[in-house]
C-alpha positions, 0 to 999 in steps of 0.5 A: 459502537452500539449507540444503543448501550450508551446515555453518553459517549463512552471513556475510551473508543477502544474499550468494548461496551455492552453487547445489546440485542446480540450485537457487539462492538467491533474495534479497530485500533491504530498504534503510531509510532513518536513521528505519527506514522500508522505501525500496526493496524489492530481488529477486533480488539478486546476479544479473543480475536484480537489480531495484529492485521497489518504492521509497517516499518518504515526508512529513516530519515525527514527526506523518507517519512511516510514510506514504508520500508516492510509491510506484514500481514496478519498471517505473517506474509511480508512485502517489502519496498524500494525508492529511488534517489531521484527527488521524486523518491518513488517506490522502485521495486516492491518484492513479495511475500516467500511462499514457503518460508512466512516472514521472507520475501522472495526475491525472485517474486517483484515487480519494479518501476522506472520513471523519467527525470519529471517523476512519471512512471514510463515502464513497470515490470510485472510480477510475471517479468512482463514489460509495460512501457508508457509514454509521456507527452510534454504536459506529462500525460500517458498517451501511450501503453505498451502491453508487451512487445510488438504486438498492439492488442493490448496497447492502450492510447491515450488521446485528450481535448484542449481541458486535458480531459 
């Protein structure tokens, strides 16, 4: 908000106030839905370009609150996510958006996740099917990134001082 325009703060946070010295207020606003979770992020409210930039739905359930099921881009490009059963419950697999068809996911286009039984992640495959495997020391820390099979170019090491630092 433009502090200039006003002698006392104005009713509402998303009602535009006047335009002082060519600047104009630009708003965003967040819609939630009866649980408080965020399902659309709006911009530029109340003007002409006004637009919906990013909407969520969400799993049902107490034990999946704050997980996103689907999100949706401003120009209608959809994601969606998995989660596992483990009591951790992490996303498993995020699919992306079709390039052709607005509103699908490719199935063919993901990457996924793997985790051991303490919840750290131990291998993510990327969109391009390449394998990063992780290992995790007894304290739970990486101390090793595998980046793509037998060579050790890319592999990553992870070393740490008695701070775990």
């Amino acid at each position: 908000m433009n502090s200039a325009a006003f002698a006392s703060l104005p009713s509402s946070a998303c009602v535009r106030g006047a335009e002082v010295g060519g600047v104009q207020d630009r708003i965003t606003r967040s819609i939630y839905d009866n649980v408080d979770q965020v399902t659309t992020v709006q911009r530029a409210v109340d003007t002409p370009l006004q637009q919906d930039y990013v909407t969520y739905t969400y799993l049902a359930g107490f034990a999946n609150y704050g997980k996103p099921a689907t999100v949706r881009d401003a120009n209608g490009n959809v994601s969606a996510m998995e989660y596992g059963g483990s009591v951790f419950n992490h996303i498993t697999k995020l699919t992306f958006p079709s390039p052709t068809t607005a509103g699908q996911t490719n199935p063919a286009d993901f990457e996924s996740y793997t985790y051991d039984a303490n919840g750290n992640r131990t291998q993510l495959r990327k969109r391009d099917g390449q394998l990063i495997n992780y290992s995790i020391d007894a304290l739970n820390r990486v101390t090793l990134m595998d980046v793509g099979g037998a060579a050790t170019a890319g592999d990553v090491y992870y070393g740490y001082d008695l701070r775990g630092l």
